[in-house]
N, C-alpha and C positions, 0 to 999 in steps of 0.2 A: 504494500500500500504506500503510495506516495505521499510522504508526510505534510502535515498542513503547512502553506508558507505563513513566515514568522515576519513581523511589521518589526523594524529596529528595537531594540532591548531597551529600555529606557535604565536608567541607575535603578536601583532598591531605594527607597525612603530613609534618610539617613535620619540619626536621631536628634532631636532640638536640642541645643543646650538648655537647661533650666533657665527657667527665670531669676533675674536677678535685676534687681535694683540696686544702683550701689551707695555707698553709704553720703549720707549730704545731699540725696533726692529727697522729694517728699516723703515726708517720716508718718504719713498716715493716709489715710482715704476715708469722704465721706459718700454711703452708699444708697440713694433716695430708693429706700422699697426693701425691705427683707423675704422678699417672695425664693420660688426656685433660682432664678439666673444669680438676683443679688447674694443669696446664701453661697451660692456657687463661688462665684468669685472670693468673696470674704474666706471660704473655709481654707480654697484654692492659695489664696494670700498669707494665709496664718502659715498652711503646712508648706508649704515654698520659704518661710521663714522672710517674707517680705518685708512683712509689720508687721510686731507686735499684736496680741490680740485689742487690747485697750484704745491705740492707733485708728481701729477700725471703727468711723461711728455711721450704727443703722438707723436712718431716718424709717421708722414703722409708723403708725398708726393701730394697727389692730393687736392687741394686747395679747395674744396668743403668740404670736410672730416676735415680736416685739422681746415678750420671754425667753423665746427661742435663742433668739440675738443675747441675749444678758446670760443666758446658761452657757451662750458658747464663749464667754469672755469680752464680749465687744460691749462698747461704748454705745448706745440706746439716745433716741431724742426722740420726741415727739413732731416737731417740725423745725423749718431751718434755723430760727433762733436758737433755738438749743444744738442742733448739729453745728452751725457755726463757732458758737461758741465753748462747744469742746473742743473743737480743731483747731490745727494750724493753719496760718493764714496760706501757707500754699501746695496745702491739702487738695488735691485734685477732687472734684465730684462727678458721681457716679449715677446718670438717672436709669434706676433699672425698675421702673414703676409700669405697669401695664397698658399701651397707647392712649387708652380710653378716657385713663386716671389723670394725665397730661394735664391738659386744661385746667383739672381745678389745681394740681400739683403746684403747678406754673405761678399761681397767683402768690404761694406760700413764697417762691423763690426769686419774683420780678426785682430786679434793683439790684438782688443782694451778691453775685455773683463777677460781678465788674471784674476783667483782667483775667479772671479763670478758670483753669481747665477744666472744661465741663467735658463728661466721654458718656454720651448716649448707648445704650444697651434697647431702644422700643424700639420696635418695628413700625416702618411706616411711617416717620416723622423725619423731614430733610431739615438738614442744620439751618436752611434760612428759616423752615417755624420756631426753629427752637430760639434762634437769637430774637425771633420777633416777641414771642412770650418772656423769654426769661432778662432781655434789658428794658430799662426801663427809658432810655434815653436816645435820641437819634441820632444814628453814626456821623461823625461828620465829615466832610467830604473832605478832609485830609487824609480819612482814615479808609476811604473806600477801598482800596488793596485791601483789606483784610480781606473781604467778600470774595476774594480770586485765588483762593489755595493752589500753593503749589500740586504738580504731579506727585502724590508720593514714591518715596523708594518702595524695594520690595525687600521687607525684614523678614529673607526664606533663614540667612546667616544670621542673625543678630549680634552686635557687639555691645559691652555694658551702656546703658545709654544713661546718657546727663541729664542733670536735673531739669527737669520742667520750669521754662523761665518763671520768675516772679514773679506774681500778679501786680498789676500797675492800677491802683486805684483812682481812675481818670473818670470823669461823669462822662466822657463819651465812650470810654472804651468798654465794649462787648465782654462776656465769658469767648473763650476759645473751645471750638467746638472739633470731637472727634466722632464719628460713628463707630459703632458695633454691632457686629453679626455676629451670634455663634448660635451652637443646633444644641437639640436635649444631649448630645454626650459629655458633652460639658460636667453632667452631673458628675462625672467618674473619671473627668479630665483628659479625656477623648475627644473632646469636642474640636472643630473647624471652624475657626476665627477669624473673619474680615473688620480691618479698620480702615476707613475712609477720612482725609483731613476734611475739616469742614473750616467757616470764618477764623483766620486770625493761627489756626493752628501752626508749629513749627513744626520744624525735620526732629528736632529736642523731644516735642510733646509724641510723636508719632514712635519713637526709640521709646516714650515711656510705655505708651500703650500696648507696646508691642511686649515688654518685659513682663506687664501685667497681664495680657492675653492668654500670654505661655501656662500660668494658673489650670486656663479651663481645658488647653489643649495643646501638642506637641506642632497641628497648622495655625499659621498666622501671616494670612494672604492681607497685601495691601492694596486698595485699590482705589479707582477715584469714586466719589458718590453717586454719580448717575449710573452705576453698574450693581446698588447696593442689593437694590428687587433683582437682578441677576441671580445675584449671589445668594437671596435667602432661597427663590426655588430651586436653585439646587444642593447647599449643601446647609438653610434655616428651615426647610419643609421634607428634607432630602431621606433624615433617618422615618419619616412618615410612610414614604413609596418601599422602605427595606422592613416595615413593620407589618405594611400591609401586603408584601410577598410573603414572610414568613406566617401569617394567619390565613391565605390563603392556601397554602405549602399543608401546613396541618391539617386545616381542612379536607386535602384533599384525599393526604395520606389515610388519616380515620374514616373517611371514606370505602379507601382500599381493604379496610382491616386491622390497620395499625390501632393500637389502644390508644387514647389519650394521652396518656404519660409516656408512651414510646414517641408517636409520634411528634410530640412537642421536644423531647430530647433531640430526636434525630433532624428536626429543624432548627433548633438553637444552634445548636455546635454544627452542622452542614456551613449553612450559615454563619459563624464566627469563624470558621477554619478559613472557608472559603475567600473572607474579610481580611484575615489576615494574611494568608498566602499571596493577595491580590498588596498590599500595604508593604511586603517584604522581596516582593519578586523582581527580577531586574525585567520579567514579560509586563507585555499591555494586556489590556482586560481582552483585547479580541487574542491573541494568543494563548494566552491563558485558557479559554472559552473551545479553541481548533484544540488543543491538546488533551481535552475533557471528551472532543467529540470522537469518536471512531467513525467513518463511513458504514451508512446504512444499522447501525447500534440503539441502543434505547436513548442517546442522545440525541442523537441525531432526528427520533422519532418525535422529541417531546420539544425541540428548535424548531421543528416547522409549524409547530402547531402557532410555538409564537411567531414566527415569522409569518403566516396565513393573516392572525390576527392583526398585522402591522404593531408589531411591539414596537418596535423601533420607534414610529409617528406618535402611538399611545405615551410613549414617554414624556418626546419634547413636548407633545401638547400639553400635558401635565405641568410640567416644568415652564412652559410659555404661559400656561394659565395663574399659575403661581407668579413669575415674574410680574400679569398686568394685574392682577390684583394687589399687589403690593405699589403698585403707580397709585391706582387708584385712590387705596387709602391713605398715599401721599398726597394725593392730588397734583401728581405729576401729570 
C-alpha cells in the first residue's frame, strides 16, 4: 500500500517558560469579578508565585464569592473604593465581570482609573467602549495617538518583561487598555490566550500581560483587536465543538453496546490521547489523521460518512457563526 503523502512536519510545541514577573513590577493586581475566569487567574497568580496572596484584591459583590476570595487569602472589596484603596497605585486592573454586568460595573469605576492598566477578560466589549465608560473626561486632541495602538509583537518566546509604566494622573489621560481571550481550560491552566493592545497600551504593558496570561495557559497569541471575535470562535467557543464531539462519540458508542461507564472512558482518554499526540507531534493534524486511516479500513468507512456530511463546511460555518456573533454583540 502506498503510504499516505505527509504535508511538511511542523516543530513539536515547545514548552512556555513560566510566568514570571520580575521583581519592581506591579506588586499586586486588582481583579473586578470573583467569578470562574477571575478565580482562575488569581489562583493561576498565587501558584506561579507572582503575588503574594494578600496583593490580590477581588472586587465581588455576592457574599458567597466574595468568601470564597477571603478563604483563599486574597484581599476582598466591595466596590472600587475599597479595591482602590487596598492597592497600589500601579496595580494593574482586571475586569473579568460578565459583559452584561459592564454597564452598571462601569459607573462604580468612571473617573477612577486615569493613566491605568486596565486588561479586559469580557467578551464582546472593544476597548473604544470600555475607554468611553470607564473615563470620565474627553481625550484631548494632543493625546489622540493613544486611540492608534501599535501592531503588537508576538510573545510565542517571552522574555522577563518591565514594569508597567506609571500611571500619570492627568484629567485627560485615559486607563490603558489591553484585551483578553482565553477558553474554559484555563480552569486547569491549559487554557489558549489572546491579548490585543487597545488605547494608550505599551510594548511594556503587552510583556506584562503576557507574563500574567502564562497563569491560565502555556498559548499566549498576540494579536490586533479587530481579529479578537476570530479568535474566540475558534479557540473562546472552540473547547464547546470538542465537548460536543465527545457527547456525541458516547452516544453513539452506548448505542453500539458499550455500557455507560465504558463508553465515556473510552471517549475521554481517545480523546485526550488523541489531544495530546496532536500538541507533541512534529505531524499536522491532516497527517496525523492519513496515518490513523488505512485504505478501504473502518476509518476510512467512518471519514466518509463525515466527508458526505461536509464536515469540513459544518465546521467553519460554526466557527464563522461564532466569529459574527461576537461583532454583533460588539457592535462591530
Amino acid at each position: 500500500m502506498t503510504p499516505p503523502e505527509r504535508t511538511t512536519p511542523r516543530a513539536p510545541m515547545a514548552p512556555t517558560a513560566p510566568a514570571s514577573i520580575p521583581q519592581g513590577a506591579a506588586t499586586g493586581l486588582i481583579i473586578v469579578g470573583g467569578g470562574v475566569m477571575g478565580s482562575a487567574v488569581a489562583r493561576g497568580a498565587v501558584t506561579a508565585a507572582l503575588f503574594a496572596p494578600a496583593r490580590l484584591t477581588v472586587v465581588e459583590t455576592d457574599p458567597a464569592r466574595a468568601q470564597a476570595a477571603a478563604d483563599e487569602g486574597w484581599t476582598t472589596a466591595h466596590d472600587a473604593t475599597g479595591a482602590l484603596a487596598a492597592a497600589a497605585p500601579t496595580d494593574p486592573v482586571l475586569l473579568a465581570v460578565k459583559p452584561q454586568s459592564f454597564d452598571a460595573v462601569s459607573q462604580s469605576w468612571r473617573g477612577k482609573l486615569r493613566g491605568r492598566l486596565v486588561l479586559s477578560i469580557m467578551a464582546g466589549i472593544p476597548a473604544a467602549r470600555l475607554i468611553a465608560q470607564l473615563h470620565d473626561q474627553p481625550l484631548p486632541a494632543t493625546d489622540q495617538t493613544l486611540l492608534h495602538p501599535a501592531t503588537p509583537p508576538q510573545p510565542t518566546q517571552p522574555t522577563q518583561p518591565t514594569q508597567p509604566t506609571q500611571p500619570i494622573q492627568s484629567p485627560g489621560l485615559p486607563p490603558r487598555i489591553v484585551r483578553i481571550m482565553s477558553n474554559t481550560p484555563a480552569r486547569i491552566g491549559r487554557g489558549c490566550t489572546a491579548i490585543a493592545p487597545g488605547p494608550g497600551a505599551t510594548a511594556e504593558d503587552l510583556a506584562w500581560c503576557s507574563a500574567l496570561c502564562r497563569v491560565l495557559g502555556p498559548a499566549v497569541i498576540a494579536i490586533d483587536e479587530p481579529l479578537m471575535d476570530a479568535f474566540t470562535g475558534v479557540a473562546g467557543s472552540g473547547p464547546a465543538y470538542l465537548f460536543l464531539l465527545a457527547q456525541s462519540m458516547t452516544a453513539a458508542a452506548v448505542a453500539l453496546g458499550l455500557t455507560p461507564a465504558d463508553a465515556d472512558l473510552a471517549v475521554r482518554h481517545t480523546l485526550l490521547g488523541a489531544a495530546a499526540l496532536l500538541a507533541q507531534s512534529p505531524e499536522t493534524p491532516d497527517a496525523l489523521r492519513a496515518a490513523v486511516t488505512s485504505k478501504g479500513g473502518t476509518t476510512a468507512a467512518a471519514l466518509r460518512v463525515f466527508e458526505s456530511a461536509r464536515f469540513d463546511q459544518i465546521v467553519a460555518d460554526a466557527i464563522t457563526a461564532a466569529r459574527d456573533r461576537g461583532r454583533e454583540l460588539s457592535g462591530a
